[in-house]
C-alpha positions as CSV (number, residue, x, y, z in Angstrom):
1,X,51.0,112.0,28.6
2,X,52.8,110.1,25.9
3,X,52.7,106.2,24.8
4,X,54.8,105.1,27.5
5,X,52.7,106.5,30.5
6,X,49.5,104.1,28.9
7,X,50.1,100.0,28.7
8,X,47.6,98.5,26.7
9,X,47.4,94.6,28.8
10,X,49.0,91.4,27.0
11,X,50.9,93.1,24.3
12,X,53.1,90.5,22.7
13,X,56.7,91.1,23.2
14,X,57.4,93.7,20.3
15,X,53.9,94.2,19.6
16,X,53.7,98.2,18.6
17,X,50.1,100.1,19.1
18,X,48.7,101.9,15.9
19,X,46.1,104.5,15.7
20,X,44.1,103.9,12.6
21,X,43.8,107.3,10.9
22,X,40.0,106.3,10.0
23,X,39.3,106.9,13.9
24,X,40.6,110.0,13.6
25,X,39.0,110.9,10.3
26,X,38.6,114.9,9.3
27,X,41.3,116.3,11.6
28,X,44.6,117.9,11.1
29,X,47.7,116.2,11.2
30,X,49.1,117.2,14.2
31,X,45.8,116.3,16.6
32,X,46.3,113.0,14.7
33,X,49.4,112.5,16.5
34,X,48.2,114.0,19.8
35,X,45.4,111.8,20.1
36,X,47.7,108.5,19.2
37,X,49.7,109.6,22.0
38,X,46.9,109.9,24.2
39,X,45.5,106.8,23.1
40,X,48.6,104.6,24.4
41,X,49.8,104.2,20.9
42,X,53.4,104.8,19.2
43,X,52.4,104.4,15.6
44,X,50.1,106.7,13.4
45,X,48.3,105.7,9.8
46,X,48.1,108.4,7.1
47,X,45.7,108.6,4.3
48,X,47.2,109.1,1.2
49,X,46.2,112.5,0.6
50,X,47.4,113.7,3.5
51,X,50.8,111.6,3.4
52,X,51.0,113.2,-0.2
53,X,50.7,116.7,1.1
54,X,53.3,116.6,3.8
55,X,55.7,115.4,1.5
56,X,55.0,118.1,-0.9
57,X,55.8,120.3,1.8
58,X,52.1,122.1,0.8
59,X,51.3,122.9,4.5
60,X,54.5,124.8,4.9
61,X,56.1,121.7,6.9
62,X,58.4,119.3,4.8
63,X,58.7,115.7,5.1
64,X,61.1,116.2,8.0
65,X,58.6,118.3,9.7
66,X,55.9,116.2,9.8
67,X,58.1,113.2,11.4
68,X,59.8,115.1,14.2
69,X,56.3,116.4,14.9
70,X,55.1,113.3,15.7
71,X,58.3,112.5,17.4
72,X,57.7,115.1,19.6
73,X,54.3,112.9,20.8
74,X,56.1,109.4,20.8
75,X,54.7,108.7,17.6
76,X,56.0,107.4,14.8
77,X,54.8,106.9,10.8
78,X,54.8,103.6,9.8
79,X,51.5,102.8,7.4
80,X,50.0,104.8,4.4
81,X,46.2,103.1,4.8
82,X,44.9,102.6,1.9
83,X,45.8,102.7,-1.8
84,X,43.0,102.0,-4.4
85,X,44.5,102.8,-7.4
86,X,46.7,100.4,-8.3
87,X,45.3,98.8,-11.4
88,X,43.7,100.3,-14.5
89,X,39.8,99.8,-13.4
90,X,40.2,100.2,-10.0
91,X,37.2,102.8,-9.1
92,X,34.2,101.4,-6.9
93,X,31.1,100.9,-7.8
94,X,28.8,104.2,-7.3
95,X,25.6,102.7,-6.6
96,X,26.8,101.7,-3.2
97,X,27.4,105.3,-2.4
98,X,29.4,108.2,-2.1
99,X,32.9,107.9,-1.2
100,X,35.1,110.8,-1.0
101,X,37.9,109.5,-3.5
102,X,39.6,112.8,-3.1
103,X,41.2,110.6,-0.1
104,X,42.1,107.6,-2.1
105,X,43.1,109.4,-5.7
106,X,46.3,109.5,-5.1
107,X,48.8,108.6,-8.2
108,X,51.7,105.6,-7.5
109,X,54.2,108.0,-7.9
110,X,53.3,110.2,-5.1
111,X,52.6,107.6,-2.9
112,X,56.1,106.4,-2.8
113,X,57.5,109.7,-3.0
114,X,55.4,109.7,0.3
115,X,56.9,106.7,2.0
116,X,60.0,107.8,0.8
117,X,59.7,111.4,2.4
118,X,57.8,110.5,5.4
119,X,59.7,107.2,6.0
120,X,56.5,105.3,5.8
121,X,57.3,101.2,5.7
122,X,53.8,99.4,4.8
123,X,50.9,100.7,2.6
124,X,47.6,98.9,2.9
125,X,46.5,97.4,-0.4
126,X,42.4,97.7,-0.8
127,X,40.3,96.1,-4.0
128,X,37.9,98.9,-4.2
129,X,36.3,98.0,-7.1
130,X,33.1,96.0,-8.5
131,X,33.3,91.9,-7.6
132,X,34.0,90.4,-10.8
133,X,35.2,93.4,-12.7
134,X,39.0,92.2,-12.7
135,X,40.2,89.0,-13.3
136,X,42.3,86.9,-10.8
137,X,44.9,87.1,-12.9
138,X,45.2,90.9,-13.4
139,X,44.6,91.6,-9.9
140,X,47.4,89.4,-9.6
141,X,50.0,91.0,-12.6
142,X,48.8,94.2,-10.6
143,X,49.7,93.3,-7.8
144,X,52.3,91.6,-8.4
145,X,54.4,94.5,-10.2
146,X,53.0,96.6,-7.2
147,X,55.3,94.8,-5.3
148,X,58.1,94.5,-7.1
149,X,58.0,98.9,-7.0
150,X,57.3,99.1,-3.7
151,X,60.2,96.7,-2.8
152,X,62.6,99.4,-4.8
153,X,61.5,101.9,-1.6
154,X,61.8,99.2,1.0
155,X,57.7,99.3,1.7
156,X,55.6,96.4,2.1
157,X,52.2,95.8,0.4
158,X,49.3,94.5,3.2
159,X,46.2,93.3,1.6
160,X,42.8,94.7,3.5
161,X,39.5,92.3,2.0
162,X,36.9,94.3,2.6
163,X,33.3,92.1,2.0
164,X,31.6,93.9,-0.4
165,X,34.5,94.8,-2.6
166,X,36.8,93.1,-5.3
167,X,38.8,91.0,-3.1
168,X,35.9,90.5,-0.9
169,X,37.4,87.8,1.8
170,X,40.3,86.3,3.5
171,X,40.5,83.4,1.0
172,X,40.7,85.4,-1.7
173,X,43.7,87.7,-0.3
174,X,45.6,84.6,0.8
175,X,45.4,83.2,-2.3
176,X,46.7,86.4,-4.0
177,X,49.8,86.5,-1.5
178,X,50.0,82.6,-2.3
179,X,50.2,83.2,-5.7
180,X,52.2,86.3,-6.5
181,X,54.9,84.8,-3.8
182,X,56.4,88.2,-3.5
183,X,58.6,88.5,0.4
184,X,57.0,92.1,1.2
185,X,53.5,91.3,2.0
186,X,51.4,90.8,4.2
187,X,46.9,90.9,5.2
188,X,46.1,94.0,7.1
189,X,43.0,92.0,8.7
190,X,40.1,94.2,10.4
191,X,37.4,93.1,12.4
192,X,34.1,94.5,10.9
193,X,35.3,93.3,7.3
194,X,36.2,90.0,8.5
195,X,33.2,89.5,10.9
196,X,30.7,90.8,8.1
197,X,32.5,88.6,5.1
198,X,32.9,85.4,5.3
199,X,34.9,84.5,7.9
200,X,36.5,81.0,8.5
201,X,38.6,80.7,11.6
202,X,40.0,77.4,10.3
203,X,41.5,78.8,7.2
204,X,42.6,81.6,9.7
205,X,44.5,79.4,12.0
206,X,46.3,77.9,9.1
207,X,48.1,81.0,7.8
208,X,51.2,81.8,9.4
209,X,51.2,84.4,12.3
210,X,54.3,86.5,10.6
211,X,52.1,87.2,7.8
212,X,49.1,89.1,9.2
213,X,50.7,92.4,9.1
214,X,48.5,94.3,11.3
215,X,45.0,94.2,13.0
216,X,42.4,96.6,12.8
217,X,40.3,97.1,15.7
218,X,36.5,98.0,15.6
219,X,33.2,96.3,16.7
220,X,29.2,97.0,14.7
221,X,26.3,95.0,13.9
222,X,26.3,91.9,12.1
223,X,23.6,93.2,9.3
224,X,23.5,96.4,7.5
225,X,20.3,98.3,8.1
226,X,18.0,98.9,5.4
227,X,17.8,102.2,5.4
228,X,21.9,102.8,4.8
229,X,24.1,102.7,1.6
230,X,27.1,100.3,2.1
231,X,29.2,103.1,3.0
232,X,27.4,105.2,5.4
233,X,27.3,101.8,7.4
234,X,30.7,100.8,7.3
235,X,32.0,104.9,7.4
236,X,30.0,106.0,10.2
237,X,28.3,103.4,12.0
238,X,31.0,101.0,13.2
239,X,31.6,100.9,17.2
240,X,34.7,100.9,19.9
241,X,35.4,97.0,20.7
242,X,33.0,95.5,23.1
243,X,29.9,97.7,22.2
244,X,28.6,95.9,18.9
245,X,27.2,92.4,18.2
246,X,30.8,91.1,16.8
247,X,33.0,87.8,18.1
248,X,35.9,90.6,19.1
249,X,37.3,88.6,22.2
250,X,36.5,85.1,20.2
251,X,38.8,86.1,17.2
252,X,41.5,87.8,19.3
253,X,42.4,84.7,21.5
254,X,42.6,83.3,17.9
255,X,44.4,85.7,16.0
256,X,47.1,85.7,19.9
257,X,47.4,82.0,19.4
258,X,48.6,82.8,16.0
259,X,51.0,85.4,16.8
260,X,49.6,87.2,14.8
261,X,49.0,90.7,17.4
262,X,51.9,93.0,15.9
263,X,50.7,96.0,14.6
264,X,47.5,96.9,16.2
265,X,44.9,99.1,17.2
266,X,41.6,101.0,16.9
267,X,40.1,102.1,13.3
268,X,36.5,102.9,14.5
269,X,34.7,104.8,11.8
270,X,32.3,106.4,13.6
271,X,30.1,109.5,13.5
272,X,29.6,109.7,17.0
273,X,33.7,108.8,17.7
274,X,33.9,112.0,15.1
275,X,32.2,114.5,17.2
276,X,33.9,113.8,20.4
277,X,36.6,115.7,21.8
278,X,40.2,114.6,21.5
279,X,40.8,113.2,25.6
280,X,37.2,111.7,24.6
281,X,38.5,109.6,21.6
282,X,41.8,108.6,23.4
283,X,39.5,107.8,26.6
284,X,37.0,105.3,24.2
285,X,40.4,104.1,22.3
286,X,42.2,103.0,25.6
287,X,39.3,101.8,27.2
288,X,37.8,99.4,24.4
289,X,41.7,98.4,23.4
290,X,42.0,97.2,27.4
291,X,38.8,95.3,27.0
292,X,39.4,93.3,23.8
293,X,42.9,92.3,25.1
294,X,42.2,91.5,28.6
């Protein structure tokens, strides 16, 4: 089965399906491509520790490698999802919890030498760090000359707001594209960070469609249990569209009236998506990408 046997319904002409490498989280690189395949999609997301070890060729496979691998399963590598370090106080707080940075420590340099190797177009840009502990205008400088490097490699720089973070909301992200005005960027917008933030459908409608880069795809509850740390319930306990509490349907007819449904697909952190098989994953992918488009 590859992506062309499986049609997601009411894909927007040139729309391309992602898998979300989150979804996928703890496997090997070539099951990661499998399962997109299986899943109906023709894109693939790579940490950046993973993107930096194919390039380094430290699996035995070089940058070429890895690509026609994927090839092989339809799949192509188009987003390195997501980069933390980009500015000098960039680590999150640890009271929330422990977060495997191992992931995310990945130094500028060997990210693009990543895009540049794997032929990886988009990074996703994430504020990981305390509210408050950066200034607008440094997270702007930063990101601003983030930009202007990766431009030199031809990537673009999406923006993820995640809620309990430093750029915590969609305001905030739009106005850092707004302001820093640079052509190569874009908002990576998910649904559980958006639906658990503050989220305004008005000042949604009113950004152009071109510059929501891609859509993440995942469903949960609207309030964090007690008993869970910030991260076990946004790293383990999110759910396939159409099985949590969240507006999914609502904010897609939005986000298609918008034009905004390029680059999508699932990112469903999940212990239970993490324990099933590989047909299993691709079976709850296609089924709950069917039902949130349809």
């Amino acid at each position: 089965m590859t992506p062309e046997d499986i049609q997601w319904p009411d894909l927007a002409p040139g729309a391309t399906p992602v898998m979300h490498h989150g979804t996928l989280l703890g496997r090997p690189f070539e099951e990661l491509a499998r399962i997109a395949a299986l899943s109906g999609c023709s894109a693939l997301t790579l940490p950046p520790n993973m993107a930096r070890d194919l390039a380094k060729g430290a699996s035995g496979r070089s940058g070429k490698d890895a690509i026609s691998i994927a090839a092989d399963y339809g799949i192509a590598l188009t987003h390195l999802d997501p980069i933390m370090c980009w500015l000098p106080r960039w680590q999150p707080d640890p009271t929330n919890g422990a977060l495997p940075l191992d992931i995310y420590d990945v130094p500028l340099d060997d990210v693009f030498r990543a895009t540049d190797a794997l032929g990886i177009g988009s990074i996703s840009i994430l504020g990981a760090f305390p509210p408050g502990s950066n200034s607008i205008t440094e997270i702007m400088d930063n990101f601003g000359r983030l930009c202007e490097r990766a431009a030199r490699h031809a990537v673009r720089c999406d923006i993820e707001f995640v809620p309990f973070w430093g750029i915590a909301d969609l305001a905030t992200a739009w106005h850092i594209l707004q302001q820093v005005n640079a052509p190569n960027t874009g908002i990576m917008f998910d649904f559980w960070h958006y639906c658990r933030g503050k989220r305004d459908d008005d000042l949604l409608r009113s950004i152009p469609g071109e510059r929501i880069a891609g859509v993440q795809f995942d469903d949960g509850w609207m309030t964090k249990p007690a008993e869970r740390n910030i991260y076990e319930d946004t790293g383990a306990f999110r759910a396939p569209p159409g099985q949590g509490e969240m507006p999914i349907r609502e904010v897609t007819a939005i986000l298609r009236e918008m034009n905004a449904l390029k680059n999508i697909g699932p990112e469903i952190l999940s212990a239970e998506i993490y324990a099933m098989s590989g047909e299993e994953v691709a079976r709850t992918c296609r089924e709950s990408m069917t039902w949130a488009l349809s």
